[in-house]
C-alpha positions as CSV (number, residue, x, y, z in Angstrom):
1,X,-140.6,-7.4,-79.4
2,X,-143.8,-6.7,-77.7
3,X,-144.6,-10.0,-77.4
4,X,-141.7,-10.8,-75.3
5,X,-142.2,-7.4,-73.5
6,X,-146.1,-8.6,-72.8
7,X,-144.8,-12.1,-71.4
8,X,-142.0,-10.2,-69.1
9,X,-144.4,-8.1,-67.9
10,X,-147.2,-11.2,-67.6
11,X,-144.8,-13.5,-65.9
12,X,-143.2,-10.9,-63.4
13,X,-140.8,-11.5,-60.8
14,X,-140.2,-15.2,-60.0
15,X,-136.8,-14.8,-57.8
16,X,-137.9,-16.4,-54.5
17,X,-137.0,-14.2,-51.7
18,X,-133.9,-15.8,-49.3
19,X,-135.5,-17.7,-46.4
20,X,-135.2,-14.8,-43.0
21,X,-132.9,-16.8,-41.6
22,X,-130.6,-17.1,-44.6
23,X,-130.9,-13.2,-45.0
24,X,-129.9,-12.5,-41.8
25,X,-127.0,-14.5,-42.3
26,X,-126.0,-13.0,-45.3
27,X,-126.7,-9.2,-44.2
28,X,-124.4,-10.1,-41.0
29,X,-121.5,-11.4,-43.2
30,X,-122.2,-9.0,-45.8
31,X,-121.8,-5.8,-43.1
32,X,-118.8,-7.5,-41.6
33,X,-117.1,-7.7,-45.3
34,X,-118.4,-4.2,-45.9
35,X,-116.3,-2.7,-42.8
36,X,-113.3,-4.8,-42.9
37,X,-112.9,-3.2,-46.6
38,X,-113.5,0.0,-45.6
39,X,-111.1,-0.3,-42.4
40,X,-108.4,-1.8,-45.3
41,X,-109.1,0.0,-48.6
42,X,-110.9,3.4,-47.7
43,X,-113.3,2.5,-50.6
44,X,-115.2,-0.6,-52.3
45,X,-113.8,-4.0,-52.5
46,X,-113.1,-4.8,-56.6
47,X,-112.5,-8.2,-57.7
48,X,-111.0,-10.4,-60.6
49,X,-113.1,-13.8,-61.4
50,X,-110.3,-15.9,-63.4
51,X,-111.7,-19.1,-63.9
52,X,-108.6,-21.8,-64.1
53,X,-110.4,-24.7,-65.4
54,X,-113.4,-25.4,-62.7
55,X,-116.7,-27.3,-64.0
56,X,-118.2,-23.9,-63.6
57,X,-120.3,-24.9,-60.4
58,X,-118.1,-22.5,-58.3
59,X,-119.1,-19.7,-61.0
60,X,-122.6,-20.3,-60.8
61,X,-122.5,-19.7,-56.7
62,X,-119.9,-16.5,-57.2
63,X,-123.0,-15.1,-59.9
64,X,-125.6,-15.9,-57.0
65,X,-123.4,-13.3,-55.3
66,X,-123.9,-11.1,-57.1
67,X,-127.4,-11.8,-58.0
68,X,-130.3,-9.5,-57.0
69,X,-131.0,-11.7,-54.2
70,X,-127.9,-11.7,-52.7
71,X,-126.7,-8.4,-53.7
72,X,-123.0,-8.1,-53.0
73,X,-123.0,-4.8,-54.5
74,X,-124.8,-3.4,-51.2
75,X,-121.6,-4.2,-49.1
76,X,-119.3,-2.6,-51.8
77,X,-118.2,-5.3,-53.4
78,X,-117.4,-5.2,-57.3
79,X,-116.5,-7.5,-60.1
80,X,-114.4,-5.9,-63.0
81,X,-113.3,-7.3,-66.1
82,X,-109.6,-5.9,-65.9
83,X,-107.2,-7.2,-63.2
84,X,-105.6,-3.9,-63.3
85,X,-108.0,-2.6,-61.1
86,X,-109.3,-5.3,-58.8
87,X,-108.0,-5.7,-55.5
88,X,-108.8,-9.8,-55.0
89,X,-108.7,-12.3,-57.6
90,X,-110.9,-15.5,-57.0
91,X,-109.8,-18.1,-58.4
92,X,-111.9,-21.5,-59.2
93,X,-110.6,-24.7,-60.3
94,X,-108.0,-27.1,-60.3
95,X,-105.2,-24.8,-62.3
96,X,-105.0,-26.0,-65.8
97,X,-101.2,-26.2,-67.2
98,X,-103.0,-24.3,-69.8
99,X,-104.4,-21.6,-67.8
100,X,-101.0,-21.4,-65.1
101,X,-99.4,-18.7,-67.4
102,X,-102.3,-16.6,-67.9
103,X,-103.1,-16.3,-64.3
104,X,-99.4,-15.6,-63.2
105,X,-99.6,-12.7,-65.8
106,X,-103.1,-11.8,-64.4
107,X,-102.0,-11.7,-60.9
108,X,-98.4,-9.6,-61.8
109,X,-100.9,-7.1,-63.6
110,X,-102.8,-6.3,-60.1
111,X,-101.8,-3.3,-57.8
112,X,-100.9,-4.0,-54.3
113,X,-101.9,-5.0,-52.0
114,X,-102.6,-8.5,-53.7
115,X,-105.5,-10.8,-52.5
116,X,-105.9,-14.2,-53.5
117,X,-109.2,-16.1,-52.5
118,X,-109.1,-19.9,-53.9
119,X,-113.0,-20.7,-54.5
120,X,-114.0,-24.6,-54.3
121,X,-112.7,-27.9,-53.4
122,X,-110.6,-28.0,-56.8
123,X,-109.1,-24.6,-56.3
124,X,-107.7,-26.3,-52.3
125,X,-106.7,-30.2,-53.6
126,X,-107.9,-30.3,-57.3
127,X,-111.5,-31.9,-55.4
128,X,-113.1,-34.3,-58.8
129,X,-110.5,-33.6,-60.9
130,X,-107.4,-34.3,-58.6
131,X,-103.9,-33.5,-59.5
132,X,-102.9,-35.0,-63.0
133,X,-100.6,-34.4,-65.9
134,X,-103.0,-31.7,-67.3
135,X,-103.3,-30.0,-63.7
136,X,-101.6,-28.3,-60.8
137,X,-102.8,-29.9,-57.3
138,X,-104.1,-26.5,-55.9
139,X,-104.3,-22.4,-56.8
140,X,-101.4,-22.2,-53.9
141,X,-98.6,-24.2,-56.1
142,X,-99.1,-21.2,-58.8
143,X,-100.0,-18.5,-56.3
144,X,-99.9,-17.6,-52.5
145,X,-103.4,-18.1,-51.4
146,X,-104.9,-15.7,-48.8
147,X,-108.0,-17.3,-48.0
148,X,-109.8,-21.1,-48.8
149,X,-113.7,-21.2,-49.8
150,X,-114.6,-25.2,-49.5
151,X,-117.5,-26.8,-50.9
152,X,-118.2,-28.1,-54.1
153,X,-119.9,-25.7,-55.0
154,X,-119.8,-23.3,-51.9
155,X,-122.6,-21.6,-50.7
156,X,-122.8,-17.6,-51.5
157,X,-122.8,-16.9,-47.5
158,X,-119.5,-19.3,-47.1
159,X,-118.2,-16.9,-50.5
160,X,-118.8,-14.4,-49.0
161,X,-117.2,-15.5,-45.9
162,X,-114.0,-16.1,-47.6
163,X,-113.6,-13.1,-48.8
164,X,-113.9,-11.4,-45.9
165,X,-111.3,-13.5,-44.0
166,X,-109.4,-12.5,-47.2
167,X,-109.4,-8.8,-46.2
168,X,-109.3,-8.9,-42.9
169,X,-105.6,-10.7,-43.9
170,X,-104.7,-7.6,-45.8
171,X,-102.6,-4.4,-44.2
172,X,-104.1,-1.5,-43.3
173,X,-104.1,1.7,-46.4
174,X,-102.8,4.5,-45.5
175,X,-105.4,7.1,-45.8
């Protein structure tokens, strides 16, 4: 044990810092995203990670969210475990005909309002995989879709991007 703790503490940090331009990007989206859900939801933004058969590319960039280097937690934005209280489910993946019943039953066990954000070019047209007897074409054949992320993998900026057109699509709480 404190042989591991004398390496940690040998090695220290090596995240690389975003380039200035890239954090000003994401501060600028991240602030926008940070209003919108506090004009929408009167508190932070929780959300639902299903993942409905992807390669896992699209979870790799949705963990860079949430990374300390991108820090999506700053703008009030949550990941929970439960759908019964997230706000937005993200979805990745061409949807499985194994995995179609499961998030049906995740989505009907969400309160209202219900956000749907389909991550990756699988998620919008099946991208590598394509549609074929073991998957649906897109997320919006199993559920209505709110908002698009493209890329294979997308970027964390254009995540959260889509999530904020996401929100900005939902009504207004009432306070």
């Amino acid at each position: 044990m404190f042989r591991i703790l004398h390496q940690i503490f040998r090695t220290g940090v090596v995240t690389e810092p975003l380039a200035p331009e890239e954090e000003g990007r994401v501060t600028l989206t991240g602030r926008a995203v940070e209003e919108a859900v506090l004009k929408r939801f009167s508190r932070s933004l929780t959300i639902r990670l299903v993942d409905a058969g992807s390669c896992n590319g699209c979870e790799l960039e949705i963990q860079a969210v949430n990374n300390p280097v991108y820090d999506c937690e700053r703008f009030g934005i949550h990941f929970t475990a439960s759908p019964r209280f997230a706000d937005m489910l993200l979805v990745t993946g061409p949807v499985s005909r194994n995995m179609e019943n499961a998030l049906k039953r995740t989505f009907e066990a969400m309160p209202a309002p219900k956000l749907v954000v389909a991550v990756g070019d699988c998620a919008y047209n099946g991208g590598v995989f394509g549609p074929g007897y073991a998957t649906r074409e897109s997320v919006a054949d199993v559920l209505p879709v709110d908002a698009f992320i493209h890329g294979c993998p997308p970027t964390p900026n254009a995540i959260l991007t889509g999530i904020l057109k996401a929100v900005r699509r939902a009504p207004l709480s009432i306070r």
